[in-house]
C-alpha positions as CSV (number, residue, x, y, z in Angstrom):
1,X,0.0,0.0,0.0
2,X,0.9,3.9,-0.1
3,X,-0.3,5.4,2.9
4,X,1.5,8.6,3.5
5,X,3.8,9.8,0.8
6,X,5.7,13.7,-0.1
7,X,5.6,16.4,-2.9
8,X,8.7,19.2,-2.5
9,X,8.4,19.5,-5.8
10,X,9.7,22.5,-8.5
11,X,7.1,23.8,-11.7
12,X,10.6,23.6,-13.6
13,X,11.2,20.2,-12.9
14,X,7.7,18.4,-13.4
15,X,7.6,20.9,-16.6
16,X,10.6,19.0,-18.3
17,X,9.6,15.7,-17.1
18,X,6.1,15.9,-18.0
19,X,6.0,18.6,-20.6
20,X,3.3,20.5,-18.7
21,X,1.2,23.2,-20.0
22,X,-0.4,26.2,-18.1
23,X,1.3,29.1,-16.2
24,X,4.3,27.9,-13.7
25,X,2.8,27.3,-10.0
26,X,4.4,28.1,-6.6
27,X,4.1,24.8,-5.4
28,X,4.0,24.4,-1.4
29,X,6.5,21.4,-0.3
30,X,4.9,18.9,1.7
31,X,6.2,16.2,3.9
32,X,3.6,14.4,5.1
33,X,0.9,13.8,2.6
34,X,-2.1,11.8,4.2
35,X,-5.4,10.4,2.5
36,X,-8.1,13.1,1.6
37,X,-6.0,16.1,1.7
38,X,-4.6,18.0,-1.2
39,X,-2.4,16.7,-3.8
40,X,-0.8,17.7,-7.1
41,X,-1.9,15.3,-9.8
42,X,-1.2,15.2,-13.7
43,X,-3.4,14.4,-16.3
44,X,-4.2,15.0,-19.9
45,X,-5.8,18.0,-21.0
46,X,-7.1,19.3,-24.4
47,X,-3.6,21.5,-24.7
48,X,-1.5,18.7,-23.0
49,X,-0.5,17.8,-19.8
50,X,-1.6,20.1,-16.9
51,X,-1.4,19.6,-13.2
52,X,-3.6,20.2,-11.0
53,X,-4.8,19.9,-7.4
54,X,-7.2,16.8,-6.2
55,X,-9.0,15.0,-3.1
56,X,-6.4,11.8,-2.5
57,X,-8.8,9.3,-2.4
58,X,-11.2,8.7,-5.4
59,X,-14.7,9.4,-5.3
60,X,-16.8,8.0,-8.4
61,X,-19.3,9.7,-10.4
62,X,-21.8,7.8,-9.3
63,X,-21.3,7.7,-5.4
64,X,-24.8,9.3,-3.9
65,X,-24.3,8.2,-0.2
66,X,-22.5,10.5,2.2
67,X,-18.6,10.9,2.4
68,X,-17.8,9.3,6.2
69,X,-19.7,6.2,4.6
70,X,-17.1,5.8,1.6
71,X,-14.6,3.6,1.9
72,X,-11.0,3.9,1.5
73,X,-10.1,4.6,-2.0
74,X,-6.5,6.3,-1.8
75,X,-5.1,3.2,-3.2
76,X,-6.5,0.7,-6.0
77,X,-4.9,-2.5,-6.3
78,X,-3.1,-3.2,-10.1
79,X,-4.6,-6.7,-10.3
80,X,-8.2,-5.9,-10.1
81,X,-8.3,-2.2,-10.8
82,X,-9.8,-3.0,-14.7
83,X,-12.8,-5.0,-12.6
84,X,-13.4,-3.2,-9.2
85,X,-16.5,-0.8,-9.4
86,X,-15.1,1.9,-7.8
87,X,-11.9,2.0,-10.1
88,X,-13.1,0.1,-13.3
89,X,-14.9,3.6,-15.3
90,X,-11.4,5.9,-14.2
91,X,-9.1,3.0,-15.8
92,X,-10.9,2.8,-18.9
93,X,-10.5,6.5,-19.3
94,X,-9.3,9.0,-16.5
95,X,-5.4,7.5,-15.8
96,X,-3.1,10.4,-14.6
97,X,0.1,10.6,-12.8
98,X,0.9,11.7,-9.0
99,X,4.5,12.8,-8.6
100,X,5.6,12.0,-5.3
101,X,9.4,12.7,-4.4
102,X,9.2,9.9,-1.9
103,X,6.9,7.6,0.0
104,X,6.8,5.9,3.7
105,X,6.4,2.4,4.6
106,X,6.9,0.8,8.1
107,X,8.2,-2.0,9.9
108,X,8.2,-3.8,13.2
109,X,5.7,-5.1,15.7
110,X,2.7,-2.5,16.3
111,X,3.4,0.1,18.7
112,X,6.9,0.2,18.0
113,X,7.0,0.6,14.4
114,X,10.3,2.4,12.6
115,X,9.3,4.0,9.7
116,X,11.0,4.4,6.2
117,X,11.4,6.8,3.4
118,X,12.0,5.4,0.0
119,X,12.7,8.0,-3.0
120,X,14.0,7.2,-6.3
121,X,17.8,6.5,-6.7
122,X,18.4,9.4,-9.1
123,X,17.3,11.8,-7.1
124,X,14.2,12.4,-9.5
125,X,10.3,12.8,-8.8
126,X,8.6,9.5,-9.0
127,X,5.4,8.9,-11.6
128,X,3.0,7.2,-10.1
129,X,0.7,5.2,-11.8
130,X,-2.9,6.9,-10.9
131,X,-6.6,7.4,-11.6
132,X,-8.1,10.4,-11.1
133,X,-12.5,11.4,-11.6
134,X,-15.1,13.7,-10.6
135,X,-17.7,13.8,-8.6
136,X,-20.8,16.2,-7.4
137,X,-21.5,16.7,-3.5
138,X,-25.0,15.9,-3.9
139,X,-25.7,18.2,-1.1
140,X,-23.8,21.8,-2.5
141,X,-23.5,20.4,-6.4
142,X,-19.7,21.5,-5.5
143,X,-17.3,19.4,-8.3
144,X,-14.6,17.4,-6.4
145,X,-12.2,16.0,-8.4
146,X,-10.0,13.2,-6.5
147,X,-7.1,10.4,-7.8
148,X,-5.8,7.2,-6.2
149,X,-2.3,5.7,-6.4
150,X,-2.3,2.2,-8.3
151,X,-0.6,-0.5,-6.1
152,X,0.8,-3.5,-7.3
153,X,2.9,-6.6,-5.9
154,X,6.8,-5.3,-4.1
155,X,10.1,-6.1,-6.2
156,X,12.4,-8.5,-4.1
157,X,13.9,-5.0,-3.0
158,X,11.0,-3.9,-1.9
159,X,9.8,-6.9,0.0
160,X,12.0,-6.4,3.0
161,X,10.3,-3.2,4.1
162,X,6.8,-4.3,2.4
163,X,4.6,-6.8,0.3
164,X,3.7,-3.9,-1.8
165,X,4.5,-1.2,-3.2
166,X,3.1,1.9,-5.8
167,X,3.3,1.2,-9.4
168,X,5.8,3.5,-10.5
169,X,6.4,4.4,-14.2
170,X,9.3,5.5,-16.2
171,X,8.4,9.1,-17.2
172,X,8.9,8.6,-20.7
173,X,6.3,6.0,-20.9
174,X,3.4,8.8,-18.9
175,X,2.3,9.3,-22.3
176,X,1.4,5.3,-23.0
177,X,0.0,5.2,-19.6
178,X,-2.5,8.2,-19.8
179,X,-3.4,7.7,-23.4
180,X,-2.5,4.4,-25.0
181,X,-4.7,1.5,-25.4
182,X,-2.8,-1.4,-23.4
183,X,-2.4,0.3,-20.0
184,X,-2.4,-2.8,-18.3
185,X,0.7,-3.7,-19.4
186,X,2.5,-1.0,-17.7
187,X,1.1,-2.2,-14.1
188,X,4.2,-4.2,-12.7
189,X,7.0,-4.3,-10.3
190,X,9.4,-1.0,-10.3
191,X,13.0,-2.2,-11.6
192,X,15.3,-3.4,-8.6
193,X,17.6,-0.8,-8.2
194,X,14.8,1.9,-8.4
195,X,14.5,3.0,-4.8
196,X,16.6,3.9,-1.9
197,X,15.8,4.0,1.6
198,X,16.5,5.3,5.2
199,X,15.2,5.4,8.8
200,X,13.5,8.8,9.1
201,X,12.1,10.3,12.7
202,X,9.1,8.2,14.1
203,X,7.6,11.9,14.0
204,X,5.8,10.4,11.2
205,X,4.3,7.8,13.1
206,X,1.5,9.5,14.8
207,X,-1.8,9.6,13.6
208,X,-3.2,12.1,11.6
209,X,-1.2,14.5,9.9
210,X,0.3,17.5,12.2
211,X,4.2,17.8,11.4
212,X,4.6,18.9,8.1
213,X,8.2,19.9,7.6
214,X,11.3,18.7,6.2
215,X,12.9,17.3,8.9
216,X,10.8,14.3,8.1
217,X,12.4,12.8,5.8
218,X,16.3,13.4,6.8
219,X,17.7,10.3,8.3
220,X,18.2,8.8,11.5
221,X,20.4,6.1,13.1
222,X,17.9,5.1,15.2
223,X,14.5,5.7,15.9
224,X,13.5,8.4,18.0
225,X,10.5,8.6,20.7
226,X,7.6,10.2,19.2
């Protein structure tokens, strides 16, 4: 799964790597990215690629019931996101990317857990794979629109830390995977020496989302009290 994840990203850098369209944004860093907030998303527009902010957690057109009944939706599973109801309309036609530049996983019994931070090895933003909709608040006819992160099975890398792991795509295949006709084929196991990883403060570990600062992510050598 993908739980908690960051975006310190730069206009300029998502710009070359996706070539964006639009005006350059001022875009806020942020360290500890939970479910439902605020999150910079790409997709396909009628100009090209724009980015643009979105509810993590996807909400389908056709939900009617009230939001504290809907389940979680921040991640969709690769192997049965073509089938699921809640994901199977968005695959078909609303893929986008989130670029994260990192993600946390944990280990350890409960109550004790370490945390991890995982970012790419070449110091890039990652593409994650991602599905993205819209959907009216029946109540105030407000538009939300809202993205999950595709999931699939860890690499033998990845499996120390975690049986899973975000499907995470080479940027110069975004393209395929928002537009082309076999998307399925791109849902598989980042390459082995995609990731690295350190012990970060177990800051992260409470629940919720209150710290929200860089000092986050910078390693440890062990883990601290929270």
């Amino acid at each position: 799964m993908c739980g908690r994840f960051t975006q310190h990203l730069s206009w300029a850098e998502l710009h070359r790597l996706a070539d964006l369209v639009g005006p350059p944004s001022n875009l806020r860093p942020r360290y500890n990215i939970a479910p439902t907030t605020r999150i910079e998303v790409i997709r396909p527009g009628a100009a090209g690629n724009e980015l643009t902010p979105m509810r993590w957690g996807l909400l389908p057109a056709w939900w009617k019931k009230p939001l504290s009944e809907m389940p979680s939706t921040f991640n969709a599973r690769a192997e049965t996101v073509a089938e699921k109801p809640m994901f199977r309309s968005a695959f078909k036609s609303r893929r986008c990317v989130i670029p994260a530049s990192g993600f946390y996983e944990w280990t350890g019994a409960k109550g004790s857990k370490t945390p991890h931070y995982f970012s790419a090895l070449t110091g890039e933003p990652l593409a994650f794979a991602a599905l993205w909709e819209t959907w009216r608040d029946p109540e105030s006819d407000a538009k939300v629109d809202s993205a999950t992160i595709i999931v699939g099975a860890a690499n033998d890398w990845m499996a120390r830390f975690h049986n899973r792991m975000p499907v995470i795509l080479d940027w110069r295949g975004i393209g395929a995977w928002m537009a082309g006709d076999d998307p399925g084929a791109l849902l598989k196991s980042a390459p082995e020496n995609a990731l690295q990883e350190w012990i970060v403060s177990s800051r992260v570990n409470r629940s919720g989302v209150g710290d929200d600062d860089a000092g986050l992510i910078e390693a440890v050598k062990q883990v601290q009290n929270a």
